[in-house]
Backbone as CSV, one residue per row, in Angstrom:
resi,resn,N_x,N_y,N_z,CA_x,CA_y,CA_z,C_x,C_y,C_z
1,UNK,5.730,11.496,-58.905,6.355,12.425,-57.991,7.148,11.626,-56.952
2,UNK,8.367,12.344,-56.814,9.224,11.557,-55.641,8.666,11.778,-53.978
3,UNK,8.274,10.326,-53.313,8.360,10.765,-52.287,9.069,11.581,-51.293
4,UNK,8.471,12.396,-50.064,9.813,13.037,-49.300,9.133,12.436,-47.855
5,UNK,10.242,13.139,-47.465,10.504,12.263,-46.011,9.640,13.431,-44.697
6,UNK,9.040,12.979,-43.730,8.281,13.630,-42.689,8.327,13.230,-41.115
7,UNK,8.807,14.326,-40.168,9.304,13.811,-38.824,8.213,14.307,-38.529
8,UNK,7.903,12.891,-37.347,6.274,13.034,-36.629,6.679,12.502,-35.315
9,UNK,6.472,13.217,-34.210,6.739,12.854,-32.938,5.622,11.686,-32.768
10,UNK,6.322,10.103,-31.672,5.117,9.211,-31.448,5.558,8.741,-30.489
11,UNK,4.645,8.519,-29.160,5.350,7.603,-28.475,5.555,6.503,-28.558
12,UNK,6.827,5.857,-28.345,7.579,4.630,-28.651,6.887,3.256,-28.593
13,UNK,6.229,3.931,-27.340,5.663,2.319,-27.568,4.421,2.413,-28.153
14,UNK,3.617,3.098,-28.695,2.530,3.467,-29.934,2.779,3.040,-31.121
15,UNK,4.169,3.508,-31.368,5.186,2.999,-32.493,5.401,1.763,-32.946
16,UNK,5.960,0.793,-31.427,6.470,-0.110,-31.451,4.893,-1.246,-31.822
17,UNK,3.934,-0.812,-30.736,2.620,-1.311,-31.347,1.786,-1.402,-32.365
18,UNK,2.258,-0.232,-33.243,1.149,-0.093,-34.499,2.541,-0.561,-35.081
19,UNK,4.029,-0.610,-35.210,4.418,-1.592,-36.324,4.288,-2.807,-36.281
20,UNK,3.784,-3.459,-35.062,3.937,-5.139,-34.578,2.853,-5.027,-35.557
21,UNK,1.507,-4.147,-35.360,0.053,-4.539,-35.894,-0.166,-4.658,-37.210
22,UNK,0.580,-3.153,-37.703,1.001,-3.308,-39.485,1.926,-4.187,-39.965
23,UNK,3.178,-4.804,-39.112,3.465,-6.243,-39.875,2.482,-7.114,-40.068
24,UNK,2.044,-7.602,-38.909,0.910,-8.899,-39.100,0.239,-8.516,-40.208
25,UNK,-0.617,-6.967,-40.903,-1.485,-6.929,-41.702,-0.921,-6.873,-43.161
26,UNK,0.722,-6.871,-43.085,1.569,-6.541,-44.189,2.004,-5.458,-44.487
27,UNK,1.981,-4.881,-43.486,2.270,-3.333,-43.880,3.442,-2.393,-43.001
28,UNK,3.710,-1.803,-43.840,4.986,-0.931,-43.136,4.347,0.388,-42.803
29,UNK,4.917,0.723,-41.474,4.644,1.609,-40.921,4.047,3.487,-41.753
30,UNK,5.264,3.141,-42.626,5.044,4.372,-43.807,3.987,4.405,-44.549
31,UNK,3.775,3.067,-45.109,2.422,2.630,-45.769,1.276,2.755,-45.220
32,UNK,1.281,2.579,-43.957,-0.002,2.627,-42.921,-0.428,4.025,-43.209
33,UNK,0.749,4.863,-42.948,0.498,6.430,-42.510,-0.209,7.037,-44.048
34,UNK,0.534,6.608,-44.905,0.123,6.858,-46.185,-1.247,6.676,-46.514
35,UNK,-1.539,5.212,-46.528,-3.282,4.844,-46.514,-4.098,6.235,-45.587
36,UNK,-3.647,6.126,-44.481,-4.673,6.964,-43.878,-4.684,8.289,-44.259
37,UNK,-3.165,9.097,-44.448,-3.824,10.490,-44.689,-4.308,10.564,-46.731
38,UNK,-3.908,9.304,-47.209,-4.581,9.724,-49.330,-6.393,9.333,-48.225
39,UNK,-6.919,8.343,-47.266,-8.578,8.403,-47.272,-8.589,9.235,-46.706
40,UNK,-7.863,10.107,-45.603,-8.603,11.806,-44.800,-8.300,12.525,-46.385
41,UNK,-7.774,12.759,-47.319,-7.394,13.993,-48.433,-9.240,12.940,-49.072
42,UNK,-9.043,11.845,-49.429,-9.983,11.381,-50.212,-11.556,11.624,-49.392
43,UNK,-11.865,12.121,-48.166,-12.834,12.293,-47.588,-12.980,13.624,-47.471
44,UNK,-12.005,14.200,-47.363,-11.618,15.417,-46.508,-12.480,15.427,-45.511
45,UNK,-12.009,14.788,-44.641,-12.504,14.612,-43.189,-11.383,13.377,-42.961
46,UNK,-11.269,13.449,-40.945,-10.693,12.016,-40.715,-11.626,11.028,-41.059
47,UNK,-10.670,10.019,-41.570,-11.536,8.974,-41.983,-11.722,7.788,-40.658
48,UNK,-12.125,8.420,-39.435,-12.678,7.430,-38.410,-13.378,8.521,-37.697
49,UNK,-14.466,8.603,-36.504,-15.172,9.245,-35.922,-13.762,9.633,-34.444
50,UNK,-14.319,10.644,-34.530,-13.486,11.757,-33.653,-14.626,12.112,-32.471
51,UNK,-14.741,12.024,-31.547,-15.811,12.994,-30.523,-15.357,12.426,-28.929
52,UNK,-16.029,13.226,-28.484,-16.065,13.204,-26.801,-16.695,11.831,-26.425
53,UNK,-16.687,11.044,-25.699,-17.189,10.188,-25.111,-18.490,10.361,-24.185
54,UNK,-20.006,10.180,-24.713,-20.738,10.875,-23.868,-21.434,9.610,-23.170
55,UNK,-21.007,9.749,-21.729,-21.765,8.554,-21.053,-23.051,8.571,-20.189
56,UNK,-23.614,7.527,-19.580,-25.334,8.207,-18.879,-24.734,8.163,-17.511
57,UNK,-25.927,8.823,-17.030,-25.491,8.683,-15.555,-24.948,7.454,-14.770
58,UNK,-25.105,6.427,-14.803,-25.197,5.285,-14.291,-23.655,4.817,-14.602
59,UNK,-23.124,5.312,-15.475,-21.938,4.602,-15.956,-20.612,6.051,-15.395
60,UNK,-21.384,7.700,-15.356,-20.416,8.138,-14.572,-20.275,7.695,-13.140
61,UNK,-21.545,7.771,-12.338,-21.496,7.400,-11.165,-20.647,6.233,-10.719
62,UNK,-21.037,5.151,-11.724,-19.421,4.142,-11.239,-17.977,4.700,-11.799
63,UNK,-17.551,5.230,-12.761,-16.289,6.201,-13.045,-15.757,6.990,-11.768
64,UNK,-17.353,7.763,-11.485,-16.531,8.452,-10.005,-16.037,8.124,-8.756
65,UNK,-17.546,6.955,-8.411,-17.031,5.698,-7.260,-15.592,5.217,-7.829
66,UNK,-15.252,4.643,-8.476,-14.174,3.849,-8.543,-12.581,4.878,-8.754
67,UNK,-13.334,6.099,-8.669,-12.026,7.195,-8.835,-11.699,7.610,-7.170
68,UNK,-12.751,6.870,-6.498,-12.679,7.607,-5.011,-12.631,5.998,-4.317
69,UNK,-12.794,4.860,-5.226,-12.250,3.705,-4.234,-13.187,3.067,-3.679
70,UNK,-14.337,3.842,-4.062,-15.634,3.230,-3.418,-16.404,2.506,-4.282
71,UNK,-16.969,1.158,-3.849,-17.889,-0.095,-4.398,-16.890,-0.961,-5.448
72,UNK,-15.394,-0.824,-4.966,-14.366,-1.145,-5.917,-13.963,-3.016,-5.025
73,UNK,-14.053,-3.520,-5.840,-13.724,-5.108,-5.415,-11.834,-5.314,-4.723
74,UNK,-11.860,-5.934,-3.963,-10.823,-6.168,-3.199,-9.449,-6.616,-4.805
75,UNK,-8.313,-6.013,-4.496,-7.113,-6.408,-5.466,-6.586,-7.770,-4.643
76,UNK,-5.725,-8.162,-5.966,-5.349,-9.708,-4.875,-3.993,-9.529,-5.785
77,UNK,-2.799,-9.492,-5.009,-1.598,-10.275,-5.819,-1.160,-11.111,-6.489
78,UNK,-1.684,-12.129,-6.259,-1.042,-13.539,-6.996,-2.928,-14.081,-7.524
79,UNK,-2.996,-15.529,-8.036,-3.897,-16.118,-8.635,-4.329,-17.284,-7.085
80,UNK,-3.111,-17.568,-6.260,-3.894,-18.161,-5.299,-4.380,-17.445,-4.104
81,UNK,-4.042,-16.292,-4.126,-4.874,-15.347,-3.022,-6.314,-15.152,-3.576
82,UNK,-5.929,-15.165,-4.631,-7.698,-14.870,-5.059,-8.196,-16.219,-5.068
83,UNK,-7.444,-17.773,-5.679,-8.332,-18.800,-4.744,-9.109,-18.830,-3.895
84,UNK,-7.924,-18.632,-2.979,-8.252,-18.614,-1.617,-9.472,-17.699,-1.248
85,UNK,-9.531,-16.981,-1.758,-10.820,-15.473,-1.252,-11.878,-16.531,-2.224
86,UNK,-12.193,-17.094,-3.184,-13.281,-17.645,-3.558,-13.926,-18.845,-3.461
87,UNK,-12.647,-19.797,-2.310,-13.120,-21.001,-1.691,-13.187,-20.732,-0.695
88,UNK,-12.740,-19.282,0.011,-13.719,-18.817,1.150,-14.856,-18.625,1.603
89,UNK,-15.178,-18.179,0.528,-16.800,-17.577,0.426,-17.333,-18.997,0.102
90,UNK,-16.958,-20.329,-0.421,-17.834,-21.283,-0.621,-18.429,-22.152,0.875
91,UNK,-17.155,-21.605,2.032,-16.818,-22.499,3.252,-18.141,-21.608,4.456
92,UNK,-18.288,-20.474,4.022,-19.199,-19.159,4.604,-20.670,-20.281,4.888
């Protein structure tokens, strides 16, 4: 059977990433797509796990702190500001 052709919205740089990833593995982008939906027809199911992310308390409570800024470590611009902040603390 002749292949046909299929427009699939992706963002570009999703695109641009999974073809960098399927060159390195040898593979063209079309081919990729192909493999995956003949193992979802060959499973009938996706062939990778699909679900919600269920986390414990301990791991939302830092999600939420760090969504509100709190118990969040100081940002540093450059690599010698943060030197500097860790041969500070040696001089303490």
């Amino acid at each position: 059977m002749a292949p046909v052709s299929t427009n699939i919205k992706i963002d570009p740089e999703l695109k641009r990433d999974a073809q960098e990833l399927f060159d390195n593995l040898g593979l063209s982008l079309s081919a990729a797509v192909n493999m995956f939906l003949r193992q979802a027809v060959r499973e009938q199911a996706m062939p990778f796990r699909v679900r919600i992310p269920v986390y414990n308390e301990e791991t939302l409570k830092v999600i939420e702190d760090a969504r509100r800024g709190v118990n969040v470590s100081k940002g540093y611009t450059s690599m010698e500001e943060l030197l500097e902040a860790l041969n500070a603390d040696d001089e303490v």
